[in-house]
N, C-alpha and C positions, 0 to 999 in steps of 0.2 A: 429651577424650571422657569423661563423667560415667559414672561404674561403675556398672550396675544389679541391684539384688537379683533374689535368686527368686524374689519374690514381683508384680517389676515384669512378670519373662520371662512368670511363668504366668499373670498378666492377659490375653496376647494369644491364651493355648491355651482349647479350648472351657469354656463354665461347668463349673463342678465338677471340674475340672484337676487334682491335689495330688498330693504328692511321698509313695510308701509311706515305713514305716519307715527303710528305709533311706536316701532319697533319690529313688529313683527315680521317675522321674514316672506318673504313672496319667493314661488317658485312659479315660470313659467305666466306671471300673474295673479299666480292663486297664494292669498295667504293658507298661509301649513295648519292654520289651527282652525281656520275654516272646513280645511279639507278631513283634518281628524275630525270636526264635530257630524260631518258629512258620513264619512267611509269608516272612522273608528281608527282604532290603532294594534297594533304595528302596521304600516302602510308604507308602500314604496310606492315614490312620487316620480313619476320621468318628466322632464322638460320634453317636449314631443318636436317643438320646434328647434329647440337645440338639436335634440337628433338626427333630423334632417338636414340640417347645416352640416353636423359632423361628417353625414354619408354625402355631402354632396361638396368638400370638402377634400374628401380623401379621394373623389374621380380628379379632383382639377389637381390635386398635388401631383397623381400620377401618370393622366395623360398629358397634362401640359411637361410632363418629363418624356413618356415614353406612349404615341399614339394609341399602343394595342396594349393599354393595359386594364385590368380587370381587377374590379375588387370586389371579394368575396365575402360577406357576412358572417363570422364565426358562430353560427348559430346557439352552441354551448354554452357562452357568454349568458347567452338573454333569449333561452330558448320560449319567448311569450307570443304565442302568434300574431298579438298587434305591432309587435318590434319587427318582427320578420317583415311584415305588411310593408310596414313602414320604409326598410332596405329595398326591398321587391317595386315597391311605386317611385324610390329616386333612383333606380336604376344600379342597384346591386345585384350581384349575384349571393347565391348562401352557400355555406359553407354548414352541412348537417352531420353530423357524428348520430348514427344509428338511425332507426325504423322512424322513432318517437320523431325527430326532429322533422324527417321526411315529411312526415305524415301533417304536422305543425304548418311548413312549409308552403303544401300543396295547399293548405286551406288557408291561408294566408295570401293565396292567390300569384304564388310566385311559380312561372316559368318551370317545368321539371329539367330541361334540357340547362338551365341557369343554374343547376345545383351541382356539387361537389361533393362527393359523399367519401367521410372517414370511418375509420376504424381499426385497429388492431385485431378483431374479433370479429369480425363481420359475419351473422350467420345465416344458413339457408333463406331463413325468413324474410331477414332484415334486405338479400342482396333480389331474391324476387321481387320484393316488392319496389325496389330502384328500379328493375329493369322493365316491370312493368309499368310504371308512374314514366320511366322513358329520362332517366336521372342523368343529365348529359357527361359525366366524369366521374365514374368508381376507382378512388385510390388504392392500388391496389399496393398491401401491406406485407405481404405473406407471399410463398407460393401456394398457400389453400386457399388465400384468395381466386387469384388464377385457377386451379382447381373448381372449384366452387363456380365459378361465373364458366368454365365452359360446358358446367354441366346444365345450368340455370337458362342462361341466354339461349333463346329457341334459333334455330335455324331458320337463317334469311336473315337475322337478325345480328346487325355489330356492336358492342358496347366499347364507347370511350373510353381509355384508361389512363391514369396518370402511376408511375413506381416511385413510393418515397422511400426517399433516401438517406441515410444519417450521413448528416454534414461532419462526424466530428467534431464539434464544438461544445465546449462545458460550457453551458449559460451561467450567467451571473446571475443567482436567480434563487428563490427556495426550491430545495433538491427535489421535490415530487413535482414542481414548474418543469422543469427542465428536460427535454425531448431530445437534444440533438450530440450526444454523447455517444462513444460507445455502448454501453452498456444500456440503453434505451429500449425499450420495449416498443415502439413503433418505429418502422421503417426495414429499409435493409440495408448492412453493408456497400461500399461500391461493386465491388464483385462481384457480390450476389444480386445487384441491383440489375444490372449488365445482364446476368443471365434470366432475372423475369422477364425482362425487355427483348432479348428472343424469342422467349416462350412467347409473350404476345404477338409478337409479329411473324409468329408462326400460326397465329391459331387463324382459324377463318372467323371465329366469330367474337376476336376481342381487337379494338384496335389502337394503338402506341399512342398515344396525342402528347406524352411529355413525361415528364420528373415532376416531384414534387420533394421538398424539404421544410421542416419547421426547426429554429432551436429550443425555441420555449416560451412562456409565460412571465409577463411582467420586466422588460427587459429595457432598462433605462443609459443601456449605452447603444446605439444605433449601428458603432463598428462589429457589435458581435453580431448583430441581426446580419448585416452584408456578409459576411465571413462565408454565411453559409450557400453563396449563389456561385462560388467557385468549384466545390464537391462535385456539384450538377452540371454544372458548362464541360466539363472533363466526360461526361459521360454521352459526349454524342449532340449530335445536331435534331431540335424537335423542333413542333410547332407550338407547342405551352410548358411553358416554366413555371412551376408553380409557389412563389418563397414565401409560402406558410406566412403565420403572424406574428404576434409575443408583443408587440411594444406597450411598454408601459405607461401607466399612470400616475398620477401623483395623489398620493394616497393623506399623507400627513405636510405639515407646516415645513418640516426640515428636508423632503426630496424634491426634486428637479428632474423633472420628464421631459424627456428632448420632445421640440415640436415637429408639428405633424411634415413641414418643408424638410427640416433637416433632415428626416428618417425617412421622406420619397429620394430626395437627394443621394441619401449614403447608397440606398440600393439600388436606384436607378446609375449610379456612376459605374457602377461594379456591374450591371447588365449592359451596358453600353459597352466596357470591355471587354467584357468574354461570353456575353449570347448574342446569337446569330441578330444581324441588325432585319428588322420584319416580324421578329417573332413575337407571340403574345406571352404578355408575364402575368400573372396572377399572384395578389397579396390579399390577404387571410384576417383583416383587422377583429377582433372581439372585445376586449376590454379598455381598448381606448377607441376604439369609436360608442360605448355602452358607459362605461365606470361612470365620468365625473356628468353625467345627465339625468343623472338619478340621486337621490336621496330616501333615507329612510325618517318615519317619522314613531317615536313613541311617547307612552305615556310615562309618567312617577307611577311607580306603586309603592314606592318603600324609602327613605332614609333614614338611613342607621349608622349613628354616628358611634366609632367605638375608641378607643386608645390607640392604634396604630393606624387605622382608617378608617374611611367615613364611602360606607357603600350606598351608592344611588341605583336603586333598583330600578328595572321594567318592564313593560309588559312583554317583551319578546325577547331575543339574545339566539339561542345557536339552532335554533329552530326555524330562524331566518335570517340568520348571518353565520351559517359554518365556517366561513372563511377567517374566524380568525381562530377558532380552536383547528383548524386544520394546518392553516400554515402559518399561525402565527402573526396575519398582517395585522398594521396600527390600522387605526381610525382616528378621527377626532370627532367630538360634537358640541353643539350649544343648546342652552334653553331657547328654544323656539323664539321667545319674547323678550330675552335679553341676552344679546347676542355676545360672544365674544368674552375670554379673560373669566375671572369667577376663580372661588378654592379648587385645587386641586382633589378630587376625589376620583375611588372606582366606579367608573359604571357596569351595573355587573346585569343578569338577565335571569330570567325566572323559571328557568330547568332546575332539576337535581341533580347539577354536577359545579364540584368547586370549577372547571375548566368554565363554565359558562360565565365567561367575564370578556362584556364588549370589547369596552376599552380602560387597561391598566392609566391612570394618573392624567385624568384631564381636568382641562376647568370647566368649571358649571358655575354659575352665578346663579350664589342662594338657591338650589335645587329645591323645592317641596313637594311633596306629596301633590299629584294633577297639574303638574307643570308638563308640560309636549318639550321632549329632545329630540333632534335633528342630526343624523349621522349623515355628513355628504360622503359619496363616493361609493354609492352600494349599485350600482349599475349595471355592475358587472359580478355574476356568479353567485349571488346572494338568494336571489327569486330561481336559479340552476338547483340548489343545493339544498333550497326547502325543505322541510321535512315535518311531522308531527309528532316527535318528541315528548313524550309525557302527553301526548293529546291534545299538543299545540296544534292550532286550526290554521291552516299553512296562510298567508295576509295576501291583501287585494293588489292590485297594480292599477296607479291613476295618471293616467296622462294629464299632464296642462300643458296649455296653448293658449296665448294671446289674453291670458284671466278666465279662460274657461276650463271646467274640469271635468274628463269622462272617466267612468270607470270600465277597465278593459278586461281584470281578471278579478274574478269574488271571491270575496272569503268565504275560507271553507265552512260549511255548517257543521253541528255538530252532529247530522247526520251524514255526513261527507266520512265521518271517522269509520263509520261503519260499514257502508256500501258496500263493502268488497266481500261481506260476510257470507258465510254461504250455510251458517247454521246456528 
């Protein structure tokens, strides 16, 4: 295993990352061990001004290519109302998958008519309460969607709609990533796409505004993501094109994530050729405008050094990082205070399941017992996928900016575990 500097670790922590005087790492301004002696630990740290670079970032790659284009906030990603806030004030649209997200959204202070609503499932509840919030683009997935909204939608009233559609394309990607296949559970065939798309422009009270398609998640070749703006262009002249998100990020030391130019480029070249020239595109960013502006931060609780490995324990693991017993993604991290390189060991996490292992064979330099580790890259889907687990108390969300640190979401109390109780 090839020994990595500090300089390689802080590559993967938000721009402008740097170690104070002393070593210690700074996010955003704020030292991390600051912020754990502050907020405690497990704690997800967002750089807040990287954020808004990122969002303001992904308008100029897209309308300096294509004037009417729109980028949409994957809500999923980072569904925390101060993130959404944050999309909604530089001028994003959201991108919400169900009630929950909506509901996030609107308090968050973002536009209804600026939101894009998914789902494969979408139910009576979830699609009232878009129409009443006044949700400017219901995806419609199904024909029970359509079903559904022209029973919903009141008279006098039109709902926007976008039909997605599977592009056909096998994403490169972990198989449960992956949306734009055959065999996909969201979308519809072209065929069948074609015939929602008269249904709506048949109905008086829904109306056609475009196509939408996604391939997938985590997608670090930029030609697959284009691939799938051709499926759509074949299906008719509209006013919004909608091509989904999926670009990846860079997770560990050994991948390469196309930049944010090259992946407006691939799909702006390919809408140039074959969508109507005037028409508005819509792209769908979630985990690379959220992943690498976020870091997680814990504490030691344990080292145990044994004959085949030497496990470095902490105080959190799949309670607020599913994402790697779900798909299996790397991570890396360092000692807060000494950055970089160190023995290879597991860092593993404090559920009761062998699976609950961060990360398999990283370095830590001299780990001990109340040392703070730093996992970059948790940005994305980590604070989605939370959970309480053996009565893990789900962790805070701290934004920093310019050295200043607020806290946006609290940790749970331990009467938080119980609230829902009814006896």
């Amino acid at each position: 295993m090839i020994s990595h500097t500090a300089q390689d670790l802080i590559g993967l922590f938000p721009p402008g990352t740097r170690p104070d005087t002393d070593g210690t790492l700074m996010v955003g301004g704020c030292r991390l061990d600051d912020l754990a002696e502050q907020y405690g630990t497990p704690a997800i740290v967002v750089d807040e001004e990287a954020l808004r670079r990122r969002a303001r970032d992904y308008l100029r790659a897209f309308r300096s290519r294509w004037p009417r284009a729109d980028v949409a906030f994957a809500s999923k990603s980072f569904p925390c109302t101060a993130v959404q806030r944050v999309m909604a004030e530089e001028g994003l649209h959201l991108d919400v998958a169900g009630g929950g997200e909506i509901v996030t959204a609107v308090k968050a202070g973002a536009d209804p008519a600026r939101l894009v609503l998914h789902g494969n499932a979408k139910t009576d509840e979830e699609l009232t309460l878009a129409v009443q919030h006044g949700v400017g683009l219901v995806v419609v997935d199904n024909f029970d969607d359509i079903d559904r909204l022209e029973r919903l939608v009141p008279a006098g009233h039109v709902q926007g709609c976008l039909v997605r559609v599977i592009p056909g394309v096998q994403a490169e990607t972990h198989a449960s990533q992956a949306t734009g296949h055959a065999g996909s559970k969201f979308g519809l065939m072209p065929d069948a796409a074609r015939e929602a798309i008269a249904r709506i422009e048949a109905s008086p009270r829904l109306r056609i505004d475009g196509v939408h398609t996604h391939v997938g998640s985590q997608l670090l070749n930029v030609e697959q993501l284009a691939e799938a703006v051709e499926p759509i262009a074949k299906l008719g002249t509209f006013e919004v094109y909608d091509l989904g998100g999926g670009l990846g990020v860079r997770y560990t030391y050994d991948e390469h994530a196309p930049n944010l130019d090259d992946y407006a480029e691939a799909m702006v070249t390919q809408a140039r050729a074959l969508l109507p020239e005037g028409s508005r595109i819509i792209v769908e960013p979630g985990r690379s405008m959220v992943g690498s502006n976020a870091c997680t931060v814990y504490r030691v609780t344990t080292v145990k050094r044994g004959p085949v490995v030497t496990h470095v324990a902490v105080d959190g693991g799949m309670g607020d990082n599913l994402d790697v017993s779900l798909t299996g993604q790397r991570f890396e991290a360092t000692i807060v205070d000494r950055v970089g390189g160190g023995e290879v060991v597991s860092l593993v996490g404090r559920h009761c399941e062998s699976g609950d292992q961060l990360i398999d064979r990283v370095e830590l330099q001299d780990p001990k017992v109340g040392d703070l580790v730093a996992v970059p890259v948790t940005g994305a889907y980590t604070y989605t996928m939370s959970n309480q687990y053996n009565g893990a108390r789900r962790v805070p969300v701290v934004f920093t900016r310019n050295g200043e640190a607020r806290l946006v979401v609290r940790r749970d109390t331990w009467d938080d575990l119980l609230i829902r109780d009814v006896d």
